[in-house]
C-alpha positions in Angstrom: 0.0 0.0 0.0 1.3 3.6 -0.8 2.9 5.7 2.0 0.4 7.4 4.0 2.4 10.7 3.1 1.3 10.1 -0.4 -2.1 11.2 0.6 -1.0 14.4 2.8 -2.9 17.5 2.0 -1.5 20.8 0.8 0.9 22.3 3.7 -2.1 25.2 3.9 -4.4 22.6 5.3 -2.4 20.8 8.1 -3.0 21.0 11.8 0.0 22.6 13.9 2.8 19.9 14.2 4.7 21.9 17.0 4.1 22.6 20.7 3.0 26.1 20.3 -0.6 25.0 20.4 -0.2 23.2 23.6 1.7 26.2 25.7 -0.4 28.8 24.1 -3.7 26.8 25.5 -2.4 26.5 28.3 -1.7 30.3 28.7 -4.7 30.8 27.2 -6.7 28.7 30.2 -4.9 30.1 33.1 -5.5 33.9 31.7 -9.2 32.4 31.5 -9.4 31.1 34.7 -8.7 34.6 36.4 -11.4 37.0 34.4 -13.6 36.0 37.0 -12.0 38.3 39.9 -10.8 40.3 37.0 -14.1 41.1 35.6 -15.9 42.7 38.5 -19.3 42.1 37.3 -21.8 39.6 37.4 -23.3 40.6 34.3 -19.8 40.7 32.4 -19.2 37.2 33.8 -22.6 35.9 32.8 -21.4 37.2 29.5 -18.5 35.6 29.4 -20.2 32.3 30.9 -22.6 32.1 27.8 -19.9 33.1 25.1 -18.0 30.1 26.3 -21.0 28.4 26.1 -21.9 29.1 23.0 -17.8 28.8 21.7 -18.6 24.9 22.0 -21.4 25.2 19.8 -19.2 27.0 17.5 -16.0 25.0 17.8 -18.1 22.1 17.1 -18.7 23.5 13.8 -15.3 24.6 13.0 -14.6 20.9 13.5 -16.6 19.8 10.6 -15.3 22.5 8.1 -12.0 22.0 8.6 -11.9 18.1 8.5 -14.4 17.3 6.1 -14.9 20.6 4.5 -18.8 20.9 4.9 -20.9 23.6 6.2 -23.6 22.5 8.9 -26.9 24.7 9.5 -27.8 21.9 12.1 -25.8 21.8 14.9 -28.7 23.2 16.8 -30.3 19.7 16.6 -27.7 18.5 19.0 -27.3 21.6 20.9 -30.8 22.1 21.8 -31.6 18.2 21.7 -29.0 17.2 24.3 -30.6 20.2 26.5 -34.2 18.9 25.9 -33.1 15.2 26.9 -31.7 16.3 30.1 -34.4 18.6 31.1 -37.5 15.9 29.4 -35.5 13.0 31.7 -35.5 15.2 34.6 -39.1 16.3 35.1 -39.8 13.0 34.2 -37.6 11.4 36.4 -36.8 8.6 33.8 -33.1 8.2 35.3 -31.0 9.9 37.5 -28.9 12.9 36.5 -25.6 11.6 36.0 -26.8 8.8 33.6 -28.8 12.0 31.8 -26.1 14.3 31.4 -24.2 11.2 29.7 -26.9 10.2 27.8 -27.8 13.4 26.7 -24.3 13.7 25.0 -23.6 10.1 23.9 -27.3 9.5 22.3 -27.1 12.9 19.8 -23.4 11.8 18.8 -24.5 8.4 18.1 -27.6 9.7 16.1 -25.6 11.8 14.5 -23.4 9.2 13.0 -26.3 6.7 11.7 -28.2 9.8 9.7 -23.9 10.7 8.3 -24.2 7.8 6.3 -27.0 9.1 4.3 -26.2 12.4 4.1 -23.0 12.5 3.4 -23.7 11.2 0.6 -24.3 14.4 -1.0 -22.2 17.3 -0.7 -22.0 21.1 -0.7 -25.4 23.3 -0.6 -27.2 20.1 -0.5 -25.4 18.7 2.3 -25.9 22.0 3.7 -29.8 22.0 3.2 -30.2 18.3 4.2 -28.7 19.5 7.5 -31.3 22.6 7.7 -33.9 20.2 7.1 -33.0 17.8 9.4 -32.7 20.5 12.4 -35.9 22.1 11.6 -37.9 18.2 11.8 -36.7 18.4 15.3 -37.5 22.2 15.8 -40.8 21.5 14.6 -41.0 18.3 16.8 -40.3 19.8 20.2 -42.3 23.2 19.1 -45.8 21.1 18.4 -45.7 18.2 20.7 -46.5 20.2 23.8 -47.7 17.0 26.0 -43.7 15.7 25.3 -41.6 19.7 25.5 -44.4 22.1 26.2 -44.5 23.7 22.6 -42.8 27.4 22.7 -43.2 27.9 26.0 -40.3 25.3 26.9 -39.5 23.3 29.6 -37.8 24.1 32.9 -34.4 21.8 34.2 -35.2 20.6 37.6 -31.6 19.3 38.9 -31.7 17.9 42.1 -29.5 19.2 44.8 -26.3 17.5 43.2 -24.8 16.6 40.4 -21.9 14.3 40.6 -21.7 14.8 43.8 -21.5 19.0 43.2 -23.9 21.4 44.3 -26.5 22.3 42.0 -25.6 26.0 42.8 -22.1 25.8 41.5 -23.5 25.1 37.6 -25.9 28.3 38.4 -23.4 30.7 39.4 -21.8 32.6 36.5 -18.3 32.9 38.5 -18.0 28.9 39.2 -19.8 28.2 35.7 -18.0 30.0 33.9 -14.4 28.2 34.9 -16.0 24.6 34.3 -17.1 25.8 30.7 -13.8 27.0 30.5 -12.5 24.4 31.5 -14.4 22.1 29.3 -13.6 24.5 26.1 -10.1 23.7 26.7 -9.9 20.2 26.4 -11.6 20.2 24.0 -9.4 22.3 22.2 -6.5 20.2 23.6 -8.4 17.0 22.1 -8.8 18.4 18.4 -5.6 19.3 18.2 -4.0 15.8 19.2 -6.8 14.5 16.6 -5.6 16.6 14.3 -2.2 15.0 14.4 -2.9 12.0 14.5 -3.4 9.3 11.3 -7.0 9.7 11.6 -7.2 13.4 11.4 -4.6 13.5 8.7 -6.6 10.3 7.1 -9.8 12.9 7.5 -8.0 16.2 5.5 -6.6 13.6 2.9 -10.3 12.8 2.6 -11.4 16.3 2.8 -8.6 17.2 -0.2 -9.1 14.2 -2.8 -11.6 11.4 -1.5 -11.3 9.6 -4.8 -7.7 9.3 -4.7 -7.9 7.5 -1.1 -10.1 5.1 -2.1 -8.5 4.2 -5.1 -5.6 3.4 -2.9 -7.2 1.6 -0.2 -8.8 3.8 2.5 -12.1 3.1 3.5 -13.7 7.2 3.9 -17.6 6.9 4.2 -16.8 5.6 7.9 -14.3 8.1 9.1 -16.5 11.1 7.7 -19.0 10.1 9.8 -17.2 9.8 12.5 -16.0 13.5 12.2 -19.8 14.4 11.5 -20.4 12.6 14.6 -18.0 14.2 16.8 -18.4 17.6 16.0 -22.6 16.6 17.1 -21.0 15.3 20.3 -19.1 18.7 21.0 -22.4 20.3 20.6 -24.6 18.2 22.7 -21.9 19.1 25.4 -22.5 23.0 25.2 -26.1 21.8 25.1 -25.9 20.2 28.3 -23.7 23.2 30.1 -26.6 25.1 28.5 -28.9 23.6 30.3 -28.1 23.3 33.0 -26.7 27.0 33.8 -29.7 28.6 32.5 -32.5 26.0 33.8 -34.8 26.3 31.1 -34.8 25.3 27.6 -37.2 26.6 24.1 -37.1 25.3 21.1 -35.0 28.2 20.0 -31.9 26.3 21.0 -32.9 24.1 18.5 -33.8 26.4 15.3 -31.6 26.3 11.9 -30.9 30.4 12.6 -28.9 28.9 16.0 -27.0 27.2 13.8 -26.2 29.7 11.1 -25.2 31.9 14.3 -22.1 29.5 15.2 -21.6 29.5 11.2 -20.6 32.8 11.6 -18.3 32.4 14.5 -16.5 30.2 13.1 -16.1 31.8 9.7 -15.3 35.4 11.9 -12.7 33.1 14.1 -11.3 31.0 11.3 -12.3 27.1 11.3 -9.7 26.0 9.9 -7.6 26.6 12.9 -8.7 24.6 16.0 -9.1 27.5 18.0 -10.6 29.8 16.0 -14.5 28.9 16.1 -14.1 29.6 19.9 -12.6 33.2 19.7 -15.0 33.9 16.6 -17.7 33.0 19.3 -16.7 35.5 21.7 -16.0 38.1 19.9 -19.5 37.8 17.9 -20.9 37.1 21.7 -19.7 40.3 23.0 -20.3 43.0 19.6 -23.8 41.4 19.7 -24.1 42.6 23.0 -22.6 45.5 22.8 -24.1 46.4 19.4 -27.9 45.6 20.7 -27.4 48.0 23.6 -27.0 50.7 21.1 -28.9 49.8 18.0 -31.7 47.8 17.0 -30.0 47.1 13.7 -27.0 44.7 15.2 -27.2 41.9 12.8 -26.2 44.8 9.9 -23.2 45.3 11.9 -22.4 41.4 12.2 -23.3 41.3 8.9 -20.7 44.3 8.1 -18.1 42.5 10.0 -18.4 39.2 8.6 -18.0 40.5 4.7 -15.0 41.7 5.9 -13.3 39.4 7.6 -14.1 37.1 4.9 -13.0 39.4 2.2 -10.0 40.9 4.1 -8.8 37.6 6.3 -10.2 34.8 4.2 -8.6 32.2 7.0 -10.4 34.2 9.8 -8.9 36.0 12.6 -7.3 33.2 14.6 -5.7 32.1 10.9 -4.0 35.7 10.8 -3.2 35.6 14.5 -1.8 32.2 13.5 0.1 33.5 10.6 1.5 36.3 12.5 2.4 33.6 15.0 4.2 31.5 13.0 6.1 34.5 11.4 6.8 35.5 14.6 8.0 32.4 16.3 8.2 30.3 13.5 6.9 26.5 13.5 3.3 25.5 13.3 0.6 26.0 15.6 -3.1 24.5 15.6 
């Protein structure tokens, strides 16, 4: 069988190789883990509590783009369903919370796998649309049946006093919920990187670059797609879960197609085809939202502004400048 190498994509494609990545996230999490007392605020840390939030979402996508090149307007399935499973087990007390919370990540990522292998057999805008119409079946699902999810009016999270043996109150306040987000976010991070180096997410790319050619020479690719389609459901089902239970209460908005196009555009702002830039393209389009809305009712013209160009002007997204400027800077090759 031919070399692996012989199946490499184009240098521009490749995940970091050095240790930047590694020491940077590291930096990266300890700077995190003290805007809490830095921020002074409970409002500013609630802020940055749901832009980490929502950075998983948006990472999530990321993850799909830059290993099998396909745009998703469907995450929000898996965000939103792995919210409704936890809150739908907990009022009716189906199972305990633990087995929930797992459940309600495991079960999306494994759905998500078995519906890859028929949708992945088509490709660009009508992979894209076969996603939207996917997500909107379940929209409409947990929007009409209101004896299962209580139609638009959603569907409070009871937790019990624990979770894994931890206070209910420390996934409720902003300050301690924010670090185990955080937290979370980064090993993540930490995760797809190693992926990325590894045979399978160089397997993926090769895929991703000339999917004929590695058949032709041997490699099986309708299972490791999925697999990537998969995972980047599972990272979503996980900011699902966080979301649910910090906020305590879940609408079928988590679940609509526009959700999705939101963390489309963090990670497009952010750059997906660097591991960490979904994530910052999620906070920064978390906080201009914010701060846009509080002074116009017109914010989505200034997002939209913003996103023509960064596309037009940084066609890899910010993180891929930062990461060029990085790599000019330092040299080597970071994630």
């Amino acid at each position: 069988m031919t070399e692996r190498t012989d199946i490499m994509p184009a240098p521009a494609f490749r995940l970091g190789r050095g240790l930047g990545f590694p020491a940077g996230l590291a930096l990266v999490a300890v700077i995190g883990a003290l805007l809490p007392g830095l921020a002074g605020s409970p409002l500013l840390t609630t802020l940055l509590t749901q832009g980490t939030i929502t950075a998983i979402l948006a990472t999530g996508v990321g993850f799909l783009i830059r290993q099998n090149g396909l745009v998703s307007f469907g995450h929000a399935l898996f965000y939103g369903g792995a919210a409704y499973l936890v809150a739908l087990a907990m009022e009716h007390d189906v199972v305990s919370t633990e087995v929930a919370v797992i459940a309600a990540i495991v079960l999306p990522t494994i759905f998500a796998f078995l519906i890859a292998f028929i949708m992945l057999r088509v490709a660009g805008v009508a992979f894209s649309m076969l996603t939207l119409a996917v997500a909107q079946a379940g929209f409409e699902l947990v929007m009409r049946w209101r004896s299962l999810a209580n139609g638009e009016d959603g569907i409070a999270v009871r937790l019990p006093e624990t979770v894994f043996g931890i206070p209910v109150s420390v996934f409720q306040r902003p300050e301690s919920m924010f670090l185990i987000c955080w937290g979370v976010l980064m090993v993540i991070l930490l995760g797809l990187w190693l992926l990325g180096r590894s045979h399978f997410g160089t397997l993926t790319l090769a895929i991703q670059g000339n999917e004929e050619r590695a058949r032709f020479i041997g490699y099986e690719t309708m299972v490791p797609r999925a697999l990537v389609y998969a995972l980047s459901a599972g990272i979503a089902a996980i900011g699902g879960v966080l979301f649910a239970g910090y906020n305590g209460f879940v609408t079928p908005d988590t679940t609509h197609w526009t959700h999705s196009g939101e963390a489309l555009v963090m990670a497009i702002i952010g750059g997906a085809r660097t591991v960490w830039g979904p994530a910052l393209g999620a906070m920064l389009y978390f906080f201009v939202r914010d701060a846009a809305g509080s002074i116009t009712d017109h914010w989505p013209a200034i997002i939209g502004v913003t996103l023509i160009i960064v596309t037009v002007a940084l066609p890899s997204g910010i993180g891929g400048a930062i990461g060029n400027l990085a790599r000019r800077a330092f040299g080597g090759r970071h994630g």
